[in-house]
TORKOL-4160 file (C-alpha; in steps of 0.2 Angstrom, whole numbers, padded with zeros to 4 digits, m for minus):
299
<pt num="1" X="m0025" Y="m0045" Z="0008"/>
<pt num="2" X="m0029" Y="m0052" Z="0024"/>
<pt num="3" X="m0042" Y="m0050" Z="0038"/>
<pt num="4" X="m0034" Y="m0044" Z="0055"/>
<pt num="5" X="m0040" Y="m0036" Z="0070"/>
<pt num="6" X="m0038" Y="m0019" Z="0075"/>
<pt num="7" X="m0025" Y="m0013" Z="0088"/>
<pt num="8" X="m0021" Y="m0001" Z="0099"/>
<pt num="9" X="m0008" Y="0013" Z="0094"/>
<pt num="10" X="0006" Y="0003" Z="0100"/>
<pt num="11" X="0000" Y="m0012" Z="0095"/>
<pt num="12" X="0002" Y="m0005" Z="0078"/>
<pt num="13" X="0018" Y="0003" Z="0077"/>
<pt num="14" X="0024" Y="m0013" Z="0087"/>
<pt num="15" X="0017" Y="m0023" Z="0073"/>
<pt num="16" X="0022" Y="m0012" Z="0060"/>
<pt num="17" X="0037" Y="m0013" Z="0064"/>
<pt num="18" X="0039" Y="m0029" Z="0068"/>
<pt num="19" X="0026" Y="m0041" Z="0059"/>
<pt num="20" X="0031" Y="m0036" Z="0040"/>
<pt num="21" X="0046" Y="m0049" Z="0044"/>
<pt num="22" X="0061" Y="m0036" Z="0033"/>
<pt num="23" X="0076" Y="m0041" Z="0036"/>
<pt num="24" X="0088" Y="m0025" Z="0039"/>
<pt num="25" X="0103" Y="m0035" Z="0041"/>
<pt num="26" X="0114" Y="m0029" Z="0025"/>
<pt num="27" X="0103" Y="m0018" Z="0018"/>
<pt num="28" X="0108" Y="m0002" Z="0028"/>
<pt num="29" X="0126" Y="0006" Z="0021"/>
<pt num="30" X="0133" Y="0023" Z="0030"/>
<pt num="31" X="0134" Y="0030" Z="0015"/>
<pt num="32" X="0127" Y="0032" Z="m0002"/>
<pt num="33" X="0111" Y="0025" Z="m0010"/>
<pt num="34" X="0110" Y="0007" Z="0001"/>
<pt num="35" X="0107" Y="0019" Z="0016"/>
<pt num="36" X="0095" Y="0027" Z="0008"/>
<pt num="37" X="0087" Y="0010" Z="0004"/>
<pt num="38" X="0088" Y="0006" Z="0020"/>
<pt num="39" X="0079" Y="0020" Z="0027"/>
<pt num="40" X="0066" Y="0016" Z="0014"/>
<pt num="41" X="0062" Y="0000" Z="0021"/>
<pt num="42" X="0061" Y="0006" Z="0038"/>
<pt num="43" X="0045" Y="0017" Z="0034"/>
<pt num="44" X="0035" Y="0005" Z="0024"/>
<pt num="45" X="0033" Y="m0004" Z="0043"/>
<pt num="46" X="0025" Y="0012" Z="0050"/>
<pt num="47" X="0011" Y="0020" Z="0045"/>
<pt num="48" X="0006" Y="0028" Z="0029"/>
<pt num="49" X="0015" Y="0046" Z="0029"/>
<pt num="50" X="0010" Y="0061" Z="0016"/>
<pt num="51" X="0024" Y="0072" Z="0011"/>
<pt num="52" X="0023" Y="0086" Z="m0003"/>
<pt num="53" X="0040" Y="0083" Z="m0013"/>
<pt num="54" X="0042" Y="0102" Z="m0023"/>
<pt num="55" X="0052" Y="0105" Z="m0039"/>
<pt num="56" X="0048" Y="0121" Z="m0044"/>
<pt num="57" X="0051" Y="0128" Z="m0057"/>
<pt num="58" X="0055" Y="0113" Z="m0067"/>
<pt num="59" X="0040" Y="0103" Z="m0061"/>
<pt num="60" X="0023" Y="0106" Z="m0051"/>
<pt num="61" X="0028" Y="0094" Z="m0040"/>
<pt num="62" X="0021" Y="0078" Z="m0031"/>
<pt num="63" X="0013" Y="0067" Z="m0016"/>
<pt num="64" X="0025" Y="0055" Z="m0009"/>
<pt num="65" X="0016" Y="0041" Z="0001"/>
<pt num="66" X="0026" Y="0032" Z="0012"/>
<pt num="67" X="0019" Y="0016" Z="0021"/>
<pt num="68" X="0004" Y="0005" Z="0026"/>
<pt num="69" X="m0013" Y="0012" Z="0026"/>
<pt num="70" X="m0021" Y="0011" Z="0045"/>
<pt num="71" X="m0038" Y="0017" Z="0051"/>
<pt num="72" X="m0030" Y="0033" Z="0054"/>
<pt num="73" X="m0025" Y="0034" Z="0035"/>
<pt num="74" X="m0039" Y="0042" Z="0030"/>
<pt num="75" X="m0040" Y="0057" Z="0043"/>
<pt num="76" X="m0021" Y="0058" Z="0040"/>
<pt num="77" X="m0022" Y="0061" Z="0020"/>
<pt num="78" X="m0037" Y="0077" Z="0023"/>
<pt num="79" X="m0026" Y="0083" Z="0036"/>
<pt num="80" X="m0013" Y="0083" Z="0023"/>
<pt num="81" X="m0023" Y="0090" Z="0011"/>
<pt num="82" X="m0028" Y="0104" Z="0019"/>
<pt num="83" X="m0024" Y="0121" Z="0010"/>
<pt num="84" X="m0016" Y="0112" Z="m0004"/>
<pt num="85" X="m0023" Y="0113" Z="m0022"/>
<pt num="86" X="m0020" Y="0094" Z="m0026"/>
<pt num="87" X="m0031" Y="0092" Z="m0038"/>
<pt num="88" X="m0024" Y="0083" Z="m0052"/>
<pt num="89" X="m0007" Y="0078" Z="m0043"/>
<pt num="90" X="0003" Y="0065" Z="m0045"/>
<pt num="91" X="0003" Y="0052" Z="m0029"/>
<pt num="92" X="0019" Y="0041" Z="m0028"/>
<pt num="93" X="0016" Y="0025" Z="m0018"/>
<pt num="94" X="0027" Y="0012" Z="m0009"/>
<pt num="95" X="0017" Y="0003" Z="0001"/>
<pt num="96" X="0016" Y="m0015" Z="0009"/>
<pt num="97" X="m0003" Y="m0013" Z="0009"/>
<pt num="98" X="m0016" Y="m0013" Z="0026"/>
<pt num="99" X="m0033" Y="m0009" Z="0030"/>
<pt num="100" X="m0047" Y="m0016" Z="0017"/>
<pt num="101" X="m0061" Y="m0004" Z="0023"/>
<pt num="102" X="m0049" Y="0010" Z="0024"/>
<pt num="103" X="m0039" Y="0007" Z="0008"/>
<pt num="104" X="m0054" Y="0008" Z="m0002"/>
<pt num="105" X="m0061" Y="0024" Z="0007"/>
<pt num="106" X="m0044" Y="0032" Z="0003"/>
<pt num="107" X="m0045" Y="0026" Z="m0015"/>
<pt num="108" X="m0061" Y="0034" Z="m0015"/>
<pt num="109" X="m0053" Y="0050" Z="m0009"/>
<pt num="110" X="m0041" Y="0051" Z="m0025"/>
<pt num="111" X="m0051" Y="0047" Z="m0038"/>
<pt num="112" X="m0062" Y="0062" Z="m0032"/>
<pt num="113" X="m0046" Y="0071" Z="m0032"/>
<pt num="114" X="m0041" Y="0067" Z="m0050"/>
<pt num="115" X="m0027" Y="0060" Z="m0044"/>
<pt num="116" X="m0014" Y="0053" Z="m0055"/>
<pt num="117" X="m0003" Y="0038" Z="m0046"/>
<pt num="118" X="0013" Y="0027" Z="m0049"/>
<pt num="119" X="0025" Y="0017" Z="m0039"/>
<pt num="120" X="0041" Y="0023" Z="m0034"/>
<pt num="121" X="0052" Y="0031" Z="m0019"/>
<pt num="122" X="0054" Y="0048" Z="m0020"/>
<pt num="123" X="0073" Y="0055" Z="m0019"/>
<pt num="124" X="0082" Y="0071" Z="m0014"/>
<pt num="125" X="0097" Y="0073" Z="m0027"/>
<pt num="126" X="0111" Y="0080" Z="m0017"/>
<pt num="127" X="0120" Y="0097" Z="m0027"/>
<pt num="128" X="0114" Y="0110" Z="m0017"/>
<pt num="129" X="0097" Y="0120" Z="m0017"/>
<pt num="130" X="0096" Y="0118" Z="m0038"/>
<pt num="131" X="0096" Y="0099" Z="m0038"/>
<pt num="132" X="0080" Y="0091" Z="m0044"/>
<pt num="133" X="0070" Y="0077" Z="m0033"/>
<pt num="134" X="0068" Y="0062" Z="m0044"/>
<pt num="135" X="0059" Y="0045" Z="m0041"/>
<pt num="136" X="0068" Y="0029" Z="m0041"/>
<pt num="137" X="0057" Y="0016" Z="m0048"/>
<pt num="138" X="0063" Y="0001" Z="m0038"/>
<pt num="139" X="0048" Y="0001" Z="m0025"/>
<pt num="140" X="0034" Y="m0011" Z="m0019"/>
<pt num="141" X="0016" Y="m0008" Z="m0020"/>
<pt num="142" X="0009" Y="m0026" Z="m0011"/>
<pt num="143" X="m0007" Y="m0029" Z="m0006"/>
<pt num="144" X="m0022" Y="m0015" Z="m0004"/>
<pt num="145" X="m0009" Y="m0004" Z="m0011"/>
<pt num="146" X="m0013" Y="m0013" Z="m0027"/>
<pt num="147" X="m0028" Y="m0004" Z="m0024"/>
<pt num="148" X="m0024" Y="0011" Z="m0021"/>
<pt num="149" X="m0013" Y="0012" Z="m0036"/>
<pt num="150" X="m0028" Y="0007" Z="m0045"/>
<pt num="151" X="m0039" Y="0024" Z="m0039"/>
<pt num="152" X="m0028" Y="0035" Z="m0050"/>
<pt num="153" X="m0036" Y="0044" Z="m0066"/>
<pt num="154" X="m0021" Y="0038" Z="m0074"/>
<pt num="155" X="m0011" Y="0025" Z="m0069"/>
<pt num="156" X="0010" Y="0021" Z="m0073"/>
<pt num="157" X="0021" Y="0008" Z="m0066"/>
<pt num="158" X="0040" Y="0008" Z="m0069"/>
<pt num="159" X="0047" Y="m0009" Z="m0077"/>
<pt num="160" X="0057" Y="m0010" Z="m0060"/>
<pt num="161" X="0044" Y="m0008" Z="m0049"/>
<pt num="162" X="0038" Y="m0022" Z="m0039"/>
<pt num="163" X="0017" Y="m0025" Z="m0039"/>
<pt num="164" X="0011" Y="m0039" Z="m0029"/>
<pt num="165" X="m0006" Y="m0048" Z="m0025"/>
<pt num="166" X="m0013" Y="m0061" Z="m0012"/>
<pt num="167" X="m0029" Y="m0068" Z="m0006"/>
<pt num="168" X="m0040" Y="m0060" Z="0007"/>
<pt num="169" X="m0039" Y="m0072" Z="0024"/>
<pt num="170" X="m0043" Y="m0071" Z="0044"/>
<pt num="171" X="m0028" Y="m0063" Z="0050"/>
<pt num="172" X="m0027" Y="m0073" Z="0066"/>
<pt num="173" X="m0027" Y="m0087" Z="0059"/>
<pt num="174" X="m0016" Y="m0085" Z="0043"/>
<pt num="175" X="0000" Y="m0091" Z="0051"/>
<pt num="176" X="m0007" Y="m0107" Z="0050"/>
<pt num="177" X="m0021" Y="m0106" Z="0039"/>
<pt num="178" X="m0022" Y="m0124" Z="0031"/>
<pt num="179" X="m0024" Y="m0133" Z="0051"/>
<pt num="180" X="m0036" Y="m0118" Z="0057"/>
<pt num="181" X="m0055" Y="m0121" Z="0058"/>
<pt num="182" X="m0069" Y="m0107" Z="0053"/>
<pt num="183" X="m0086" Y="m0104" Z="0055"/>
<pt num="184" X="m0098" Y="m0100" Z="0045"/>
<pt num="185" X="m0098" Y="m0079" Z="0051"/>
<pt num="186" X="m0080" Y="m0083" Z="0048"/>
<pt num="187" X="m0087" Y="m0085" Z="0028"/>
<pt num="188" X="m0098" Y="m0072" Z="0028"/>
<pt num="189" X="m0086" Y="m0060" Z="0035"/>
<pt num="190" X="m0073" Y="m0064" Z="0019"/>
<pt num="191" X="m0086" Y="m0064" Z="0006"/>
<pt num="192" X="m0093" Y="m0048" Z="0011"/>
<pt num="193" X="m0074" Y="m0038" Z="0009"/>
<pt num="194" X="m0072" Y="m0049" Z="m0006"/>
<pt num="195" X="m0090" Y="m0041" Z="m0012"/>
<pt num="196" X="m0085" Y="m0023" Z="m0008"/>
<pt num="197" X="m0068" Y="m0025" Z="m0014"/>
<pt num="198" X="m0076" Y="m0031" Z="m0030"/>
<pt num="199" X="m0088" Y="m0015" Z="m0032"/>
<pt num="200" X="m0072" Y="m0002" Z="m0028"/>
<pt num="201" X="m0062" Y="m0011" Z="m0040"/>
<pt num="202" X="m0074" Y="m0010" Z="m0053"/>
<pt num="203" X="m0079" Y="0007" Z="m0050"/>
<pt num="204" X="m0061" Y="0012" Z="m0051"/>
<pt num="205" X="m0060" Y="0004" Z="m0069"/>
<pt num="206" X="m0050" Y="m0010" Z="m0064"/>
<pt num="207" X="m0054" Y="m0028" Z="m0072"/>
<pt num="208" X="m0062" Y="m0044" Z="m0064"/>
<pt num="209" X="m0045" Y="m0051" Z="m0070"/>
<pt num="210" X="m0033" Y="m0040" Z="m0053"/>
<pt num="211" X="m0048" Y="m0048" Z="m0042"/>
<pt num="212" X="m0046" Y="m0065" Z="m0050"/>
<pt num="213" X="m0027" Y="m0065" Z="m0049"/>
<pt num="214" X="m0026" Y="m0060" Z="m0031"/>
<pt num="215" X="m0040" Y="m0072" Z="m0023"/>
<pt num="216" X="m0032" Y="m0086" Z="m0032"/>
<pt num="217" X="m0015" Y="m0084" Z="m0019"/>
<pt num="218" X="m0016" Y="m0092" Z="m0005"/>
<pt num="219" X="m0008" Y="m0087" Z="0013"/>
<pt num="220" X="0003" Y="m0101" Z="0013"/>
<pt num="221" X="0010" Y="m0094" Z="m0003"/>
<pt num="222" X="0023" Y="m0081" Z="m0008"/>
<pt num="223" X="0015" Y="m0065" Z="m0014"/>
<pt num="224" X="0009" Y="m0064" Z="m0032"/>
<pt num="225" X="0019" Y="m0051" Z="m0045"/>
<pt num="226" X="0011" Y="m0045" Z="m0058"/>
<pt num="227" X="0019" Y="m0047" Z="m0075"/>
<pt num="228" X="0019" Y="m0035" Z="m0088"/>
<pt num="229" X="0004" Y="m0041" Z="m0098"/>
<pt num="230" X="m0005" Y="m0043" Z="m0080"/>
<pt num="231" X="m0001" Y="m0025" Z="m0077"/>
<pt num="232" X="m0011" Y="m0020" Z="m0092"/>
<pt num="233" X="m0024" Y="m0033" Z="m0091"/>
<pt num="234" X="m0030" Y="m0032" Z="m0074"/>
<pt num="235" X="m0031" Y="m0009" Z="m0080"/>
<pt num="236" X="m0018" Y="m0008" Z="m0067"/>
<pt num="237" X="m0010" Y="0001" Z="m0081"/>
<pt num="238" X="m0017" Y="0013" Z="m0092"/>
<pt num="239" X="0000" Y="0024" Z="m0098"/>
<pt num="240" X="0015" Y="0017" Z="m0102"/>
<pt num="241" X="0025" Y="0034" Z="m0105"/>
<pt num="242" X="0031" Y="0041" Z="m0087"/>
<pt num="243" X="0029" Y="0060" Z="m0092"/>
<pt num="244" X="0008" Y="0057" Z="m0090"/>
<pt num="245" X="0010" Y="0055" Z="m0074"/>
<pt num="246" X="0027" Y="0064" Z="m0068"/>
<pt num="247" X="0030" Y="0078" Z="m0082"/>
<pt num="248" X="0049" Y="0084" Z="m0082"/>
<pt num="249" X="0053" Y="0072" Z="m0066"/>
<pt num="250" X="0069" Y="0060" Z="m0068"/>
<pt num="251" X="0065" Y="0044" Z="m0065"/>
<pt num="252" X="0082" Y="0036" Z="m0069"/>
<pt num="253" X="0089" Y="0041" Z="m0051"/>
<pt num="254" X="0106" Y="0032" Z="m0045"/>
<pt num="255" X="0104" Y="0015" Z="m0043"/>
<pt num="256" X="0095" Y="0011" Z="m0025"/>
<pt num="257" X="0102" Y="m0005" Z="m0016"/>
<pt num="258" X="0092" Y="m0021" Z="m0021"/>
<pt num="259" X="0076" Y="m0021" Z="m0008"/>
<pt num="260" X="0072" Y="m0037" Z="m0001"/>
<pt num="261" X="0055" Y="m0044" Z="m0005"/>
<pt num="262" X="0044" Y="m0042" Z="0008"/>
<pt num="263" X="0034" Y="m0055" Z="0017"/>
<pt num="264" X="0014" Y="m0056" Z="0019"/>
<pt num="265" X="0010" Y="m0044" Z="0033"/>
<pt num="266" X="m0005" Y="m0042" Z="0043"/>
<pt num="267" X="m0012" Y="m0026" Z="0049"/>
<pt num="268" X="m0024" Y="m0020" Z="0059"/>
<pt num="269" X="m0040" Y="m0007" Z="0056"/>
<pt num="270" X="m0055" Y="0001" Z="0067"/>
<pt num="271" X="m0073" Y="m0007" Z="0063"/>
<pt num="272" X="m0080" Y="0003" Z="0049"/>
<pt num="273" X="m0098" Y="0007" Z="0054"/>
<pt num="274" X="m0097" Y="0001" Z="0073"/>
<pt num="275" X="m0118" Y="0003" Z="0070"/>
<pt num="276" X="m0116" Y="m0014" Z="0059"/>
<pt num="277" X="m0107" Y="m0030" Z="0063"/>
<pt num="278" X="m0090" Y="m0027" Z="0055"/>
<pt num="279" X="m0080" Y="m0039" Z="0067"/>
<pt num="280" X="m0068" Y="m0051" Z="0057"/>
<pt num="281" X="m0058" Y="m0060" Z="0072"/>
<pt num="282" X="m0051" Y="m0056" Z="0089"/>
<pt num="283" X="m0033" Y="m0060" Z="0092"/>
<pt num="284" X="m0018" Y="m0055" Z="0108"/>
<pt num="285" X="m0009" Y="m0040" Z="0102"/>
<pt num="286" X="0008" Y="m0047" Z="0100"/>
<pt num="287" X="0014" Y="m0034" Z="0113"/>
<pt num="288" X="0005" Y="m0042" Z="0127"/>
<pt num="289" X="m0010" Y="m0030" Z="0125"/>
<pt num="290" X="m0029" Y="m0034" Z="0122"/>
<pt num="291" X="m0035" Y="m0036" Z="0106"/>
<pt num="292" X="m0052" Y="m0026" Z="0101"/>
<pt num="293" X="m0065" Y="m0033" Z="0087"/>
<pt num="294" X="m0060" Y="m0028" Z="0069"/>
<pt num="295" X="m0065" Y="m0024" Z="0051"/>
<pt num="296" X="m0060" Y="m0032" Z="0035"/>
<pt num="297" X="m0042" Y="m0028" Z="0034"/>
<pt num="298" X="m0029" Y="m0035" Z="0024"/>
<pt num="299" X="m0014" Y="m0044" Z="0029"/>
């Protein structure tokens, strides 16, 4: 969870797709499941996309959520919603994490939903127009989707799934961040998130314990996975039986090639109340654009 400042909308897909640092090479097959890892990987550097993955009869069906969440997140998830009765759904993330301000707002959004979430990719069986879509559980949630995994009203993670934590830092200065100097708005800035990051994660039911374990990673170090016992003990958990979250869903789908582990990545986000000083830090847009003043955002 970084700080970062916000970006134009090329700066994003630019950074999206360039900045989480996944290496392609080997992972992409022309055929079978390692292409469909591949492709995969590819939209967890773009922004956060919504799909509704249908299963009738069989199942009600589910929310796939592809991607990391940007200031447009938010508007892109009502949009989504929009004539659908999703009260209650299921929301399957796979997620490198992004926006602080906006990740908690969208959070927000599914717990007033009743939404149920878990971590996994969603798959199309092939066999013609009676095969069943399935979830393979071999996915990532890092960062604020962490977060958002935590907003569900009932919460399941897949022994093979990947859930990974790290500190909250000024993004322009987390390539470096043991040599950098900071100021003391710089301070005030981090405390802040940490303090509204704090109140959403405790009104989301989640422990002191996911806070704890995530401020206590530096950026200089490799992401944090939670184990098994963290899972439950941070209430990141709060099922262990799949079918409470994805009732007649197969989530024993073929093998998926391995995915590589992801590297911290820094996004960008609008100021949340532009009335209010939200700015975190100001930095060039790798693209050669300008940079514009920023909210708390992750890396």
């Amino acid at each position: 969870m970084r700080l970062l400042n916000s970006l134009d909308r090329r700066g994003w897909l630019v950074l999206g797709a360039a900045a989480l640092g996944i290496a392609l090479t080997g992972a992409v097959a022309t055929t079978g499941t390692k292409a469909h890892a591949g492709a995969a990987l590819e939209e967890r550097k773009l922004p956060m996309k919504f799909s509704w993955v249908a299963c009738e009869p069989n199942c009600r069906g589910w929310v796939s959520a592809v991607g990391i969440i940007t200031a447009d997140t938010p508007k892109d998830f009502e949009e989504f919603s929009r004539g659908r009765q999703l009260g209650g759904a299921t929301v399957v993330l796979d997620s490198s994490g992004g926006s602080v301000n906006d990740a908690i707002t969208l959070g927000r959004r599914f717990r007033n939903l009743g939404l149920l979430t878990t971590v996994g990719i969603s798959v199309q069986n092939r066999g013609g127009q009676s095969a069943r879509p399935a979830v393979a559980p071999e996915a990532y949630c890092e960062s604020m989707c962490v977060f958002l995994l935590l907003a569900g009203k009932k919460r399941y993670v897949p022994d093979a799934a990947h859930v990974r934590v790290h500190q909250i830092w000024m993004g322009d200065r987390a390539d470096d961040a043991k040599a950098a100097s900071y100021s003391a708005q710089d301070l005030m800035i981090v405390e802040r998130d940490i303090g509204r990051l704090a109140k959403y994660t405790f009104d989301m039911g989640g422990a002191g314990d996911l806070l704890s374990l995530a401020l206590s990673v530096p950026p200089w170090e490799d992401l944090h996975e939670l184990d098994t016992g963290e899972l439950k003990l941070t209430n990141l958990v709060t099922t262990d039986l799949v079918a409470d979250v994805l009732p007649h869903v197969d989530v024993t789908a073929p093998a998926m090639a391995e995915l590589a582990p992801k590297t911290q990545a820094r996004f960008g986000v609008e100021p949340e109340q532009p009335a209010k000083s939200t700015k975190t830090a100001e930095a060039v847009v790798p693209t050669g654009g300008v940079a514009t003043p920023s909210a708390a955002s992750p890396k």
